[in-house]
Structures are given as C-alpha cells and as structure tokens.
C-alpha positions, 0 to 999 in steps of 0.5 A: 500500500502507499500513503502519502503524509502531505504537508505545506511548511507554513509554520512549523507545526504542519510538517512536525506532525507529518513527520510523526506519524511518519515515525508511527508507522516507522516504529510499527515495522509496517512494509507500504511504501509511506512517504511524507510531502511537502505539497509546494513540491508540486506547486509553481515556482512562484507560489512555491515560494510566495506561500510560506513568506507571505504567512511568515510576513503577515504572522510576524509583521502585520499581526493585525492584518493576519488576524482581519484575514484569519476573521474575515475568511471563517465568516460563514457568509463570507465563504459563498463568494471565498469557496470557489475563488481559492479552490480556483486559485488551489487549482491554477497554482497546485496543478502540478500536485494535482498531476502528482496525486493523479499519477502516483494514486496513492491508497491514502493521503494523510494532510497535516495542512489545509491546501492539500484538504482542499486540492484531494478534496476536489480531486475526489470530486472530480472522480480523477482519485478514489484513494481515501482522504484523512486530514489531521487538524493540527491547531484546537480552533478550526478554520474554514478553509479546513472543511472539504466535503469529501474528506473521508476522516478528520482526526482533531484534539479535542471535543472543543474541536469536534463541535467546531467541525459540526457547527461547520457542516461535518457530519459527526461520524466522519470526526475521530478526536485522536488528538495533534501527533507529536514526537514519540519522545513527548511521550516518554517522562524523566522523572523531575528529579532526574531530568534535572540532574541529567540537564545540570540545573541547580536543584531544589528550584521552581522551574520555569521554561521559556520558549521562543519557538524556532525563531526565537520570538516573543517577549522573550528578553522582557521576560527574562529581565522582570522575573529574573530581577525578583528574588523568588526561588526560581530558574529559569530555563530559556530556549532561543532557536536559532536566534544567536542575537537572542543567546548573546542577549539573554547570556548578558542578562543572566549575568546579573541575574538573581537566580540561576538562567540556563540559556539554550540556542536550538535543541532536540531535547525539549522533552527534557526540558519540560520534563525538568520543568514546572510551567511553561511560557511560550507562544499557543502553537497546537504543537507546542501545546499537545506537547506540553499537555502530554508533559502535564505542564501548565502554559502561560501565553506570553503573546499569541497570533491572532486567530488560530493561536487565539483559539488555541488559547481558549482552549487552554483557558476554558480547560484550565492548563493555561493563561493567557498573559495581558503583559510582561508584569503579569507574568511575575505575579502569576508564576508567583501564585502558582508557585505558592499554591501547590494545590493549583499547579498540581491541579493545572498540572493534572487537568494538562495529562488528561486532556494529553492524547500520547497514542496520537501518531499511532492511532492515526497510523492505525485509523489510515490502514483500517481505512484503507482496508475497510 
C-alpha cells in the first residue's frame, strides 16, 4: 500500500506532525511504501515560494492584518463568494500536485495542512482519485478553509474541536478526536528529579521554561529581565532557536541575574526540558501545546497570533492548563501564585495529562490502514 503524509511548511507545526506519524508507522515495522510531502513540491515556482513568506510576513509583521484575514475568511457568509475563488486559485497554482496525486494514486493521503484538504478534496470530486482522504487538524480552533466535503476522516484534539467541525457542516461520524501527533519522545517522562540532574540545573528550584519557538520570538528578553530581577526561588530555563542575537542577549542578562538562567540556542531535547520543568511560557502553537499537555505542564501565553493561536488559547483557558498573559508584569505575579499554591499547579498540572492524547501518531497510523482496508 502507499500513503502519502502531505504537508505545506507554513509554520512549523504542519510538517512536525507529518513527520510523526511518519515515525508511527516507522516504529510499527509496517512494509507500504509511506512517504511524507511537502505539497509546494508540486506547486509553481512562484507560489512555491510566495506561500510560506507571505504567512511568515503577515504572522510576524502585520499581526493585525493576519488576524482581519484569519476573521474575515471563517465568516460563514463570507465563504459563498471565498469557496470557489481559492479552490480556483488551489487549482491554477497546485496543478502540478494535482498531476502528482493523479499519477502516483496513492491508497491514502494523510494532510497535516489545509491546501492539500482542499486540492484531494476536489480531486475526489472530480472522480480523477478514489484513494481515501484523512486530514489531521493540527491547531484546537478550526478554520474554514479546513472543511472539504469529501474528506473521508478528520482526526482533531479535542471535543472543543469536534463541535467546531459540526457547527461547520461535518457530519459527526466522519470526526475521530485522536488528538495533534507529536514526537514519540513527548511521550516518554524523566522523572523531575532526574531530568534535572541529567540537564545540570541547580536543584531544589521552581522551574520555569521559556520558549521562543524556532525563531526565537516573543517577549522573550522582557521576560527574562522582570522575573529574573525578583528574588523568588526560581530558574529559569530559556530556549532561543536559532536566534544567536537572542543567546548573546539573554547570556548578558543572566549575568546579573538573581537566580540561576540556563540559556539554550536550538535543541532536540525539549522533552527534557519540560520534563525538568514546572510551567511553561511560550507562544499557543497546537504543537507546542499537545506537547506540553502530554508533559502535564501548565502554559502561560506570553503573546499569541491572532486567530488560530487565539483559539488555541481558549482552549487552554476554558480547560484550565493555561493563561493567557495581558503583559510582561503579569507574568511575575502569576508564576508567583502558582508557585505558592501547590494545590493549583498540581491541579493545572493534572487537568494538562488528561486532556494529553500520547497514542496520537499511532492511532492515526492505525485509523489510515483500517481505512484503507475497510
């Protein structure tokens, strides 16, 4: 059999949950032929390229307008004239992933992003494929532009995700709530107490991890500075990316600090980080927030895009594992209540592990050879 895990890199999150259940079916030892894409393989040069800037510039330098476009685009009424005018735009621009999908007729498509949804969809429409279709959606909020009509199953995180799909028009049979596949090794916890050795952190501290994604983005620096300046038994563990700028920043203001800052530049070890941790600070990416569920970690949201890092926030807010941050100050004081209160931040810590789904890229492995063969 052959199945095909398509992406689109625009944002991290989209391929690093193709690749995991890439890893699913790796670790299952299975003989089909199982390939991870990156549909903007098969798109034109300009779009190709176009695509993952224009999401990179609109998220990182006109939040605003990203999140006027991320409204506007969802309003139901809006779709009537949108609909038509991107699946005409998909065609023009994907037309060679069209021929793609076509030629190599694959038994399955696993999409972890909404462009290929949309083109499979369409191509099911048409008659031109007749393999099965299941897109994974990989934020807890759901966006219009991920609902296609002839998707055979979605896999979401949550029952807050569900009732979005439904509310869309998805029939409630089609939706299996498996949750984001992550890393294996999210799944797999150090006790705190030896991933604190194993890292060399000072022990017998309150832990707090910052997080800046890959680029090493966010209030990252105005963080560090206020909590870093109070004389809590804190220690902070900050995670740069590949922003060097950032390093050399935070290393001079850990010099002055009042407590002990370990600063990173890009690892592969986060699991371990956050096994050594006690709560999180970092941006709401539905990745990044499977991950720390899985690790029972509570999440304070520094900044979020808004839109779909918007609804992932709700989530957390309404679950009661997250908070969102109104600025830098407050920061301060909410990790100073959690720390005071063992009660809370064993409570957050629990309601995180219960919403975790640690089984994710497998049972979506599964679900794609049930299909398959039903």
């Amino acid at each position: 059999m052959k199945i095909f895990i398509v992406h689109a890199p625009a944002g991290a999150g989209h391929k690093r949950a193709a690749e995991a259940i890439k890893d699913a079916f790796d670790r299952a030892k299975t003989t089909h032929d199982v390939r991870v894409v990156n549909s903007l393989d098969y798109t034109n040069p300009m779009f190709s390229r176009s695509y993952p800037w224009g999401y990179n510039f609109l998220v990182s330098k006109a939040p605003f307008l990203w999140g006027f476009f991320f409204y506007l685009t969802d309003f139901k009424p809006f779709q009537f004239f949108m609909s038509p005018i991107r699946r005409l735009a998909n065609f023009v621009n994907g037309f060679g992933f069209y021929r793609f999908i076509i030629r190599e007729n694959p038994d399955c498509v696993i999409s972890t992003h909404f462009l290929s949804t949309d083109i499979v969809s369409n191509l099911k429409a048409l008659k031109l494929y007749s393999g099965k279709h299941i897109t994974c959606v990989t934020d807890y909020g759901v966006h219009a532009f991920w609902i296609a009509k002839h998707v055979d199953n979605y896999v979401v995180a949550s029952e807050y995700s569900k009732k979005e799909l439904i509310a869309k028009g998805i029939a409630a049979e089609k939706i299996r709530i498996l949750g984001i596949p992550v890393q294996h090794k999210f799944t797999e916890k150090l006790d705190r107490e030896t991933a604190v050795r194993k890292l060399g952190l000072k022990e017998g501290l309150f832990n707090i991890l910052i997080i800046g994604g890959g680029l090493g983005v966010g209030p990252i620096p105005a963080l560090v500075k206020v909590i870093s300046g109070c004389a809590c038994p804190f220690q902070l563990i900050v995670v740069c990316g590949n922003n060097k700028e950032l390093v050399d920043e935070l290393q001079g203001l850990a010099s002055g600090a009042k407590m002990p800052v370990k600063v990173y530049g890009f690892v592969e070890n986060v699991n371990e980080l956050m096994d050594a941790s006690d709560v999180m600070i970092s941006k709401p990416g539905g990745l990044s927030i499977s991950e720390a569920l899985l690790k029972g970690l509570p999440v304070l949201v520094s900044s979020y895009i808004a839109g779909h890092e918007e609804k992932n926030l709700r989530f957390l807010e309404k679950n009661n594992v997250g908070i969102g941050l109104k600025n830098v100050g407050e920061a301060l004081q909410r990790l100073q209540a959690l720390y005071a209160s063992k009660d809370l931040l064993n409570s957050m810590k629990e309601k995180a592990k219960q919403l975790g789904k640690p089984s994710a890229a497998d049972d979506i492995a599964l679900l794609a050879l049930e299909t398959i063969k039903g």
